[in-house]
MARRODO-328718 format. One record per residue: residue number from 0; x, y, z of N, C-alpha, C, O in turn. Coordinates in steps of 0.05 Angstrom, whole numbers, plus 5000, padded with zeros to 4 digits. Layout:
BEGIN
(NUM,(X,Y,Z),(X,Y,Z),(X,Y,Z),(X,Y,Z)),
...
This chain:
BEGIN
(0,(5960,8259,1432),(5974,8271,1409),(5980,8300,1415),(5962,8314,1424)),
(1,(6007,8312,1411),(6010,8338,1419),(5994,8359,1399),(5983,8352,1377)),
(2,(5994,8379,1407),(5985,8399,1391),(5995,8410,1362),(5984,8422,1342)),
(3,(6023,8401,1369),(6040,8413,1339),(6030,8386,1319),(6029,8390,1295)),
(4,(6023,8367,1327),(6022,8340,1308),(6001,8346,1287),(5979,8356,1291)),
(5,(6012,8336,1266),(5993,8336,1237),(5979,8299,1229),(5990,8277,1232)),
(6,(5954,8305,1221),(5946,8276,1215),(5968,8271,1195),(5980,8286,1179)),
(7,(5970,8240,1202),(5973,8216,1178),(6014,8225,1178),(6029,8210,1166)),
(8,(6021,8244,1188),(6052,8247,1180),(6064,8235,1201),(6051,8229,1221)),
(9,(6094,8229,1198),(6108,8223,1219),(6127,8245,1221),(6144,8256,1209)),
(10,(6110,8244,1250),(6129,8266,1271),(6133,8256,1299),(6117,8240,1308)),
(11,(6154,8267,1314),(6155,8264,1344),(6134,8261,1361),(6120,8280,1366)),
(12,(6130,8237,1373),(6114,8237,1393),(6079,8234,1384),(6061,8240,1400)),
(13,(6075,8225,1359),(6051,8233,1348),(6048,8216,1329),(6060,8216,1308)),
(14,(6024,8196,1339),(6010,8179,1318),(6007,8180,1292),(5997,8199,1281)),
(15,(6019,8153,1277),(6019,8167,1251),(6005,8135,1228),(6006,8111,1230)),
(16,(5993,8153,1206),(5976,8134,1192),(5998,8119,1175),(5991,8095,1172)),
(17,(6017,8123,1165),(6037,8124,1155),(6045,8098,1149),(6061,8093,1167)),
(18,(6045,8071,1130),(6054,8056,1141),(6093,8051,1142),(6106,8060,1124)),
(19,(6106,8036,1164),(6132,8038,1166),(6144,8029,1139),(6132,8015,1122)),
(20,(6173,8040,1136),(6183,8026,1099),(6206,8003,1113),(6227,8012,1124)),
(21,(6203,7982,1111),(6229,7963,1124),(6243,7962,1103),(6236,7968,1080)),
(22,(6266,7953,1111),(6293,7952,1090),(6301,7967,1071),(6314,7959,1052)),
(23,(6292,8001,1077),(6301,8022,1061),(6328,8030,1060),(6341,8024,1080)),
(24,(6342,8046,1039),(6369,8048,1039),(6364,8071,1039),(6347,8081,1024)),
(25,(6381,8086,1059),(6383,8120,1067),(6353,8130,1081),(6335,8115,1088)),
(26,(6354,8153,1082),(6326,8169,1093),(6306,8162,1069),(6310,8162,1045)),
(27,(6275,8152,1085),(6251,8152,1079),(6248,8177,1053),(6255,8200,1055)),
(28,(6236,8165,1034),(6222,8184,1020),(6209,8207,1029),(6214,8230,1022)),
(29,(6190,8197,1047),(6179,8224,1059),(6201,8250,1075),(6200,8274,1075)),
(30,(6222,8229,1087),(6236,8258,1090),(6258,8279,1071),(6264,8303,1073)),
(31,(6264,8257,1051),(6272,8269,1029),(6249,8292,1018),(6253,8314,1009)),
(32,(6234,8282,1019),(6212,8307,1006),(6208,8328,1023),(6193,8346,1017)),
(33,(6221,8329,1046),(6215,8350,1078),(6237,8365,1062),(6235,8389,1055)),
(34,(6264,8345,1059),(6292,8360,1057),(6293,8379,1035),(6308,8398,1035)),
(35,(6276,8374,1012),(6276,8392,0990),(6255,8411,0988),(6257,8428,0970)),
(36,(6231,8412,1007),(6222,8434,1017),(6233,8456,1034),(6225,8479,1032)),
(37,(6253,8445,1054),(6269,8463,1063),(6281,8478,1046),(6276,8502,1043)),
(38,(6306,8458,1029),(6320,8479,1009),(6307,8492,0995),(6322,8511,0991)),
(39,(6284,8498,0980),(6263,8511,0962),(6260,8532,0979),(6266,8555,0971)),
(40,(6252,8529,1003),(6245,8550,1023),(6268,8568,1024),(6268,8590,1013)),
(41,(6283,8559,1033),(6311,8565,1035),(6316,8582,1006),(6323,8604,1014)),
(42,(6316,8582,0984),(6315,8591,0962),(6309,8617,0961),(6324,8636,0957)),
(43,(6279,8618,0967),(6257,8632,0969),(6274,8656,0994),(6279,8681,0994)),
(44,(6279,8640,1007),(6291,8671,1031),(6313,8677,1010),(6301,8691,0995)),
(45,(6334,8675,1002),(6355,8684,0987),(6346,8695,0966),(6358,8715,0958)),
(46,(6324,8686,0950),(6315,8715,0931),(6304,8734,0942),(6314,8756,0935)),
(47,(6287,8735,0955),(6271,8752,0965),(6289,8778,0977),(6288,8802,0971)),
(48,(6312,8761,1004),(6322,8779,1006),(6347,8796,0992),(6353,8819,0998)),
(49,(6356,8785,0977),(6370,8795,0945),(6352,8818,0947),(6358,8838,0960)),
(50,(6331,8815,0937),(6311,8835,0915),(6300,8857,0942),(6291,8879,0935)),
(51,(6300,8853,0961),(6302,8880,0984),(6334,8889,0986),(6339,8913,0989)),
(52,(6353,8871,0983),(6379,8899,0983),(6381,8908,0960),(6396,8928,0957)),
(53,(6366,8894,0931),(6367,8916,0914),(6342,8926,0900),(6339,8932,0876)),
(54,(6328,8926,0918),(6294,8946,0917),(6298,8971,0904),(6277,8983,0897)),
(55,(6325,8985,0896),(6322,9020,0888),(6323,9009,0859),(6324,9026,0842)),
(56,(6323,8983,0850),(6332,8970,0822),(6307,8963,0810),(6303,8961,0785)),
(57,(6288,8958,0829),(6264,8950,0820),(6241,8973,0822),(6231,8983,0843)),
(58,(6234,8977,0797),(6212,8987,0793),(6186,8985,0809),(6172,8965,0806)),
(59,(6179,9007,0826),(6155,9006,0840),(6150,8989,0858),(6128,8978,0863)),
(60,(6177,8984,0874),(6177,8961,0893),(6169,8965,0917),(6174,8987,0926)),
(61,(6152,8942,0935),(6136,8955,0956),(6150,8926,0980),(6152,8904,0970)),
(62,(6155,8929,1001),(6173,8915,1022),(6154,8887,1029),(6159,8863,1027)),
(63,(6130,8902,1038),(6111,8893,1046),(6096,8862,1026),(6088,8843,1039)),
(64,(6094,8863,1002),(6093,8850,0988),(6118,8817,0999),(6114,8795,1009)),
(65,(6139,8828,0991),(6152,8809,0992),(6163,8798,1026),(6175,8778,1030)),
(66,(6157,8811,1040),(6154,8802,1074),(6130,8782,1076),(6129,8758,1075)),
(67,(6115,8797,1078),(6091,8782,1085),(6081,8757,1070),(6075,8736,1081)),
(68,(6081,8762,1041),(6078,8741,1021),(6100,8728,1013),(6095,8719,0991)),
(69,(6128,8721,1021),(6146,8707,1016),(6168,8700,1035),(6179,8678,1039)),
(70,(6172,8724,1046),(6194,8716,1066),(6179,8705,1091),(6190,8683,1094)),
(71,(6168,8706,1101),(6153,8697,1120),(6141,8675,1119),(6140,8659,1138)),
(72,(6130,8671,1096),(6121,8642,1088),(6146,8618,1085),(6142,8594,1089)),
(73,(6174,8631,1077),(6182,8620,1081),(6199,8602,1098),(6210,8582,1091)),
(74,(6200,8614,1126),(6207,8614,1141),(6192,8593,1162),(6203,8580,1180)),
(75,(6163,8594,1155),(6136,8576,1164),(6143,8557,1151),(6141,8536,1164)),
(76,(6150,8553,1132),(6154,8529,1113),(6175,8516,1118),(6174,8493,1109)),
(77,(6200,8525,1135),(6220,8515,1140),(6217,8501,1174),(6228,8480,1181)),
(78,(6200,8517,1189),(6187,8512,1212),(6179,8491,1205),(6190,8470,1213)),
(79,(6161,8489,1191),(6142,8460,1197),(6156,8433,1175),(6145,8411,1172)),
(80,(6174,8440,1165),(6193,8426,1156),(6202,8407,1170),(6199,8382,1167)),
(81,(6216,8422,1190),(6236,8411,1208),(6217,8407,1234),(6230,8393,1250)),
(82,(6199,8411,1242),(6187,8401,1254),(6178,8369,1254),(6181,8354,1273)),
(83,(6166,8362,1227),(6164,8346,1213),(6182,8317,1205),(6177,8294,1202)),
(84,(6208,8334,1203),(6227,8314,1206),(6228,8302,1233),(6224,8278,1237)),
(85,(6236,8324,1255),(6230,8321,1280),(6266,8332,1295),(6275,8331,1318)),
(86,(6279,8341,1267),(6299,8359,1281),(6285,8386,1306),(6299,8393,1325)),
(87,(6262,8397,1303),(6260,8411,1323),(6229,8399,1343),(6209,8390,1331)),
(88,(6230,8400,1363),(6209,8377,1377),(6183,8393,1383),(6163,8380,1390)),
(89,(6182,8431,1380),(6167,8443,1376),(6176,8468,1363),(6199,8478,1360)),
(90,(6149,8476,1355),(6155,8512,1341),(6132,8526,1351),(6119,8544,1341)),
(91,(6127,8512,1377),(6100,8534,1394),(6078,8521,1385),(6076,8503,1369)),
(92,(6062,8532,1395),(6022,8525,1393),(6020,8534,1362),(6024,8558,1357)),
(93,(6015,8514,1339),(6003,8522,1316),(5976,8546,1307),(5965,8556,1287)),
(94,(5977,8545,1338),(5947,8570,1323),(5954,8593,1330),(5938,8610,1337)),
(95,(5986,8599,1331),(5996,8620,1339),(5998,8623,1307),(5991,8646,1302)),
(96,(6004,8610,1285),(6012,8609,1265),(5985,8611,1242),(5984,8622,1220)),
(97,(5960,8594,1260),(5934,8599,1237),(5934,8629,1243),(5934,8644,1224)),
(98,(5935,8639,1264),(5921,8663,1265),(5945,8685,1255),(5938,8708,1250)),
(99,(5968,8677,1253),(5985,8708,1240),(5988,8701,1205),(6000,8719,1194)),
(100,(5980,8680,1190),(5974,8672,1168),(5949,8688,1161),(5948,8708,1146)),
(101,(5926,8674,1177),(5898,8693,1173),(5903,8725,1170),(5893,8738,1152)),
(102,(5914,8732,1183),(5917,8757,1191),(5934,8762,1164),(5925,8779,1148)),
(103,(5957,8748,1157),(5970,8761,1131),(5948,8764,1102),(5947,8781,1085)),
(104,(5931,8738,1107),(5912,8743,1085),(5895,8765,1088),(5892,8778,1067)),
(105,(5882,8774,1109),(5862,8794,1108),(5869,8815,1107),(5853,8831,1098)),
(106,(5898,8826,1113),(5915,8847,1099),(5914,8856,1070),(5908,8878,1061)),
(107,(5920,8831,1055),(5926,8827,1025),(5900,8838,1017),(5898,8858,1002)),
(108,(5876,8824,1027),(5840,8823,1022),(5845,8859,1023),(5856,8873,1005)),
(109,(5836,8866,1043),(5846,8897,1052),(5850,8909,1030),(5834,8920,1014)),
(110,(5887,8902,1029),(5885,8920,1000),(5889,8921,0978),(5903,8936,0964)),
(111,(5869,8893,0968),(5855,8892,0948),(5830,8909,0942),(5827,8921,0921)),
(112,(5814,8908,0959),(5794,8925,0973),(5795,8962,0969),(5782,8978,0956)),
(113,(5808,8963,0979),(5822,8992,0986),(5842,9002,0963),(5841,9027,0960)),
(114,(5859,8989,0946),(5869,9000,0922),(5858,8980,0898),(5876,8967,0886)),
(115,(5835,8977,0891),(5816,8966,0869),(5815,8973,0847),(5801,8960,0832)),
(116,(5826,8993,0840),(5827,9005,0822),(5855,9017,0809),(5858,9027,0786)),
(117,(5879,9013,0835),(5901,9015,0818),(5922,8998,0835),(5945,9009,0836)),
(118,(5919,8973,0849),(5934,8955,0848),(5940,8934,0825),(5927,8933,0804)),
(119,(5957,8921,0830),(5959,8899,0813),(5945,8874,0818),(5958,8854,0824)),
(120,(5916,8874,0815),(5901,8843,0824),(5906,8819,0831),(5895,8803,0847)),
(121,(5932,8819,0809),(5924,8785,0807),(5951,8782,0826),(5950,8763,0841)),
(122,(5971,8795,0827),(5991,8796,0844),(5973,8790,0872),(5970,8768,0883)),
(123,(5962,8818,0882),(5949,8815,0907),(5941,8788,0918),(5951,8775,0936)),
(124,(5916,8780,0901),(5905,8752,0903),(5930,8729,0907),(5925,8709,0921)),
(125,(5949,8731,0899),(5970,8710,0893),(5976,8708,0931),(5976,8687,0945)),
(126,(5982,8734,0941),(5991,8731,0963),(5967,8723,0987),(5970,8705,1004)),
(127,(5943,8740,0982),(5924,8724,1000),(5922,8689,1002),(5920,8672,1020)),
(128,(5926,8688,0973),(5924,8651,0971),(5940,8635,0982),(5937,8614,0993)),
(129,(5967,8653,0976),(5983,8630,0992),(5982,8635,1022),(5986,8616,1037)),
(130,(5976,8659,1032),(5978,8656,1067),(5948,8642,1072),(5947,8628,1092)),
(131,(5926,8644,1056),(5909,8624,1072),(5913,8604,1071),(5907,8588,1089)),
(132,(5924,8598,1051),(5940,8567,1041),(5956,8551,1065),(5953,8528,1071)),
(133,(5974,8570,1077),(5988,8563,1096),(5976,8558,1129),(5978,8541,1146)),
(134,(5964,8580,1127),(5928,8589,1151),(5921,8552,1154),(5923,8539,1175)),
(135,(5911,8540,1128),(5901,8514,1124),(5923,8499,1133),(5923,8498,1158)),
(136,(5938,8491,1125),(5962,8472,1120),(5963,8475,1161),(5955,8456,1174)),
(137,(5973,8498,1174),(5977,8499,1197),(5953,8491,1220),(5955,8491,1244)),
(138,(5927,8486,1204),(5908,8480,1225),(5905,8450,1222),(5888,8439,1237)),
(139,(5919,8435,1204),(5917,8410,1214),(5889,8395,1196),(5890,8373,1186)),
(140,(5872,8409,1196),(5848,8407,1190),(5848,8396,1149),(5838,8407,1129)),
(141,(5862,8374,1151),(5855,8371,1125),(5838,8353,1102),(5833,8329,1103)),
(142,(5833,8365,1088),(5798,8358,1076),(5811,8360,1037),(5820,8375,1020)),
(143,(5804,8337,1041),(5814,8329,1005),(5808,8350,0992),(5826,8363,0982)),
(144,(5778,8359,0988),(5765,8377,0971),(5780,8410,0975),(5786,8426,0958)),
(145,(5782,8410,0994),(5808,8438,0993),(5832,8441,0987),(5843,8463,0983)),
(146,(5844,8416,0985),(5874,8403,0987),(5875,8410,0952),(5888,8428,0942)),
(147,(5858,8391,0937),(5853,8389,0910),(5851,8412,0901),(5865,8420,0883)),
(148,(5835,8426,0912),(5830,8459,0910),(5853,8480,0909),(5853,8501,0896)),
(149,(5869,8472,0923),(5899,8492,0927),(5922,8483,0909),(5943,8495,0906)),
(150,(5912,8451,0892),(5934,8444,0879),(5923,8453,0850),(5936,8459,0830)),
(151,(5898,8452,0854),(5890,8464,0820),(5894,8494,0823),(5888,8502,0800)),
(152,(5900,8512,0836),(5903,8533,0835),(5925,8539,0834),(5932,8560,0823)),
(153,(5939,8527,0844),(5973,8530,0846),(5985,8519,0825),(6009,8523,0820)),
(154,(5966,8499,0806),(5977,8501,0780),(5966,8516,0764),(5977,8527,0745)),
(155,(5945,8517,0768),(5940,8550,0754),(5964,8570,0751),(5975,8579,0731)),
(156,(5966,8574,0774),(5982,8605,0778),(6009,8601,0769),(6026,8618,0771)),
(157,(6014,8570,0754),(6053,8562,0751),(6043,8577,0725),(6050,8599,0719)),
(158,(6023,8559,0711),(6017,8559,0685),(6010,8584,0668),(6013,8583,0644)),
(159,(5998,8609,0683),(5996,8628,0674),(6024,8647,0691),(6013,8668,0698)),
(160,(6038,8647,0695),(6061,8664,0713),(6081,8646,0690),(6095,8663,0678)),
(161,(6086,8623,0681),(6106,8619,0658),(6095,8631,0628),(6111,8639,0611)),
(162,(6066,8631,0625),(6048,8644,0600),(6068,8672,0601),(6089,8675,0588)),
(163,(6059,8690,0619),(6067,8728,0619),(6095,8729,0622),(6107,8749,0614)),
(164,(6110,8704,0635),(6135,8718,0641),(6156,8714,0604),(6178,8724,0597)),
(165,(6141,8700,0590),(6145,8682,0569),(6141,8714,0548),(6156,8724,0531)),
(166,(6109,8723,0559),(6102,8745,0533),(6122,8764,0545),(6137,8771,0527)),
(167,(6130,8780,0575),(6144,8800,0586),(6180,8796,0568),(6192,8815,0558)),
(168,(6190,8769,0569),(6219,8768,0564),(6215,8772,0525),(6234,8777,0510)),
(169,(6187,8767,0518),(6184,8766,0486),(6183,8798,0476),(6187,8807,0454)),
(170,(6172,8817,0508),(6170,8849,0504),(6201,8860,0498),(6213,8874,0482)),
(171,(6204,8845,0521),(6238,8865,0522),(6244,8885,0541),(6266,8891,0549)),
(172,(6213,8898,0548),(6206,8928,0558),(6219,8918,0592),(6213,8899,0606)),
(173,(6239,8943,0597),(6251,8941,0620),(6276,8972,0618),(6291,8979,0600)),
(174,(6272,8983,0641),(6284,9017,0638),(6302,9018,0663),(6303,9002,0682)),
(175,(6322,9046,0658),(6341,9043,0668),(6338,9036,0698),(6359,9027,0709)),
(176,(6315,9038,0713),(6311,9037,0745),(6304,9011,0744),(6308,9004,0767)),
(177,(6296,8989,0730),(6295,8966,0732),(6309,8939,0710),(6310,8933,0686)),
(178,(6319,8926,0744),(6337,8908,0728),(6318,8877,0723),(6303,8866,0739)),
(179,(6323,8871,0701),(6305,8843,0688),(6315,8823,0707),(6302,8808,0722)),
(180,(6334,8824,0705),(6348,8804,0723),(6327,8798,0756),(6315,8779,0765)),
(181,(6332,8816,0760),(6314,8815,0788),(6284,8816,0786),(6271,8813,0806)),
(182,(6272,8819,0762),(6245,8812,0757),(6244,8778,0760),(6237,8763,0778)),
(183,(6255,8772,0737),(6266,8740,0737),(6257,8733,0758),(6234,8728,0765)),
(184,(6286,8732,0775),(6291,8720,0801),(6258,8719,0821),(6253,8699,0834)),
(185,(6236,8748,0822),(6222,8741,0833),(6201,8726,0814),(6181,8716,0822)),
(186,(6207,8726,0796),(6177,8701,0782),(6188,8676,0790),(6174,8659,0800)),
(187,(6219,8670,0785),(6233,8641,0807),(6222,8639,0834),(6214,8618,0845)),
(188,(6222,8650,0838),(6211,8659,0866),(6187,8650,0881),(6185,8639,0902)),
(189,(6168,8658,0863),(6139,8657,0861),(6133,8625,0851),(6122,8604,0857)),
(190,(6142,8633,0839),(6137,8590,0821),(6160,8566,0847),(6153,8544,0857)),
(191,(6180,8579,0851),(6186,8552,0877),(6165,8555,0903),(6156,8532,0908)),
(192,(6156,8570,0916),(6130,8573,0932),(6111,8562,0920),(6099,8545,0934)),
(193,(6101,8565,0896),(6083,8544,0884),(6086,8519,0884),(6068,8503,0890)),
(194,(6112,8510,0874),(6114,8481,0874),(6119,8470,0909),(6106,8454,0922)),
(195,(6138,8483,0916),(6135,8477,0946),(6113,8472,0969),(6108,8455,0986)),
(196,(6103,8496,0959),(6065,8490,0980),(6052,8461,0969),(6046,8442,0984)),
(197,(6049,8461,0937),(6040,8439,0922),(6055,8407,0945),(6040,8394,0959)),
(198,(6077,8404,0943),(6094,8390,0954),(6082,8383,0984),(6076,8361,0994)),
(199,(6080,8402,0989),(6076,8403,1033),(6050,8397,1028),(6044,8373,1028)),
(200,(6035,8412,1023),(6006,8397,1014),(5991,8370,1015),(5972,8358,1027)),
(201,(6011,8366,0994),(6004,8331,0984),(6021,8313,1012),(6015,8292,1022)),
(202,(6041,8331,1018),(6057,8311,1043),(6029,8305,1063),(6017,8284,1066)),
(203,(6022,8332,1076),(6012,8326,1101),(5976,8318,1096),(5959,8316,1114)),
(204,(5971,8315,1066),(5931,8306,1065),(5946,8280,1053),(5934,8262,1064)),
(205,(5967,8268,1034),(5969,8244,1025),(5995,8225,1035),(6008,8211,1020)),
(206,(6000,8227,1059),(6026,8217,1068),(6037,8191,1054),(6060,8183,1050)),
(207,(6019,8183,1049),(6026,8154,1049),(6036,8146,1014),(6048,8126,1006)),
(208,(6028,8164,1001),(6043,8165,0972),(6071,8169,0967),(6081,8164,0946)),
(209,(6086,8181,0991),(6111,8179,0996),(6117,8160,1012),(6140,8160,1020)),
(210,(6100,8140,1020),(6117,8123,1045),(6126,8087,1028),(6138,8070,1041)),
C-alpha cells in the first residue's frame, strides 16, 4: 500500500474496504461526495481571498488568520480530494502535510498563549481545531472516538457561529471601515469548512456509508 493511501477509501493503487457498487448510473456516491468537497473548498479559497483584497474594509483584520486557518486548509482539502478521486496519483509523503498542519496548530496554541488576554478566544481555538483536525485526517490514523469527537465539535461550532452571527445581524453594529457584507461572507466561510471537514471525515473513518 503506498504511503499517500487512506484506510477503507478508494484510491489509486491502494487496498480498499469499500465494497464495489455494480450497476450504478454515473459516478459512485463516494466520489460525488469528493466532488462537492472540492467545490466547498474551492468556495472557501474565493472568500477568503475576496476578504484579503478587501482587508482595508475589514475591521481589525489580521492576514495570518485567514492563510493559515483557511486558505491553506483549503487547498489540503482540495489535495486530498483529488487525490482520492485519483485525478492526481500523488501529492508527496503525507507527513509532509501532518507536520505543516501540526505546526499551523501550535502557532494558533502560541497565540492563544501569548495574547490571553486580548485576543479573540474562541476565534483562535476555531483555527487550532481545524489544522489539528486536518494534522488527523492526513495521518491516516483513524479512530472512531476522535472522528466522533471532531464531528460533535464541528457541530458545535455551526451551531453557536449561526447563534452570534443571528444576535450580530439582530445588532446592526457595523462602522464606516467595516463592510457587513464581508463579515458575512467570512462566517460562510467558516461554516463551509465546517461542514466540509464534517464531510471528509465521515468519508475517510466511514467509507462504506457512501458506497
Amino acid at each position: 500500500m503506498k504511503a499517500e493511501c487512506m484506510p477503507g477509501m478508494v484510491m489509486p493503487g491502494c487496498a480498499s474496504s469499500v465494497p464495489s457498487s455494480r450497476a450504478q448510473i454515473g459516478p459512485p456516491v463516494i466520489e460525488l461526495a469528493l466532488i462537492l468537497v472540492i467545490i466547498l473548498s474551492a468556495y472557501v479559497l474565493f472568500i477568503f481571498t475576496l476578504r484579503y483584497i478587501q482587508r482595508g474594509h475589514i475591521a481589525s483584520y489580521h492576514a495570518l488568520p485567514d492563510l493559515l486557518g483557511h486558505t491553506v486548509h483549503a487547498l489540503g482539502m482540495i489535495g486530498m480530494a483529488l487525490l482520492m478521486i485519483g485525478t492526481l496519483t500523488s501529492i508527496g509523503p503525507l507527513v509532509a502535510y501532518i507536520i505543516a498542519f501540526s505546526l499551523f496548530a501550535v502557532i494558533f496554541l502560541v497565540r492563544i498563549i501569548v495574547r490571553w488576554s486580548s485576543c479573540d478566544r474562541r476565534s483562535e481555538l476555531w483555527h487550532l481545531f481545524i489544522n489539528a483536525s486536518m494534522a488527523y485526517m492526513f495521518s491516516a490514523t483513524n479512530v472512531a472516538a476522535i472522528t466522533i469527537s471532531c464531528l460533535v465539535l464541528y457541530l458545535a461550532f455551526i451551531a453557536g457561529t449561526l447563534r452570534q452571527s443571528r444576535r450580530t445581524s439582530q445588532n446592526g453594529v457595523s462602522s464606516r471601515d467595516d463592510r457587513p457584507s464581508l463579515r458575512v461572507l467570512g462566517t460562510n466561510g467558516d461554516l463551509t469548512i465546517a461542514f466540509s471537514m464534517m464531510l471528509m471525515l465521515t468519508l475517510t473513518q466511514w467509507p462504506q456509508l457512501f458506497g
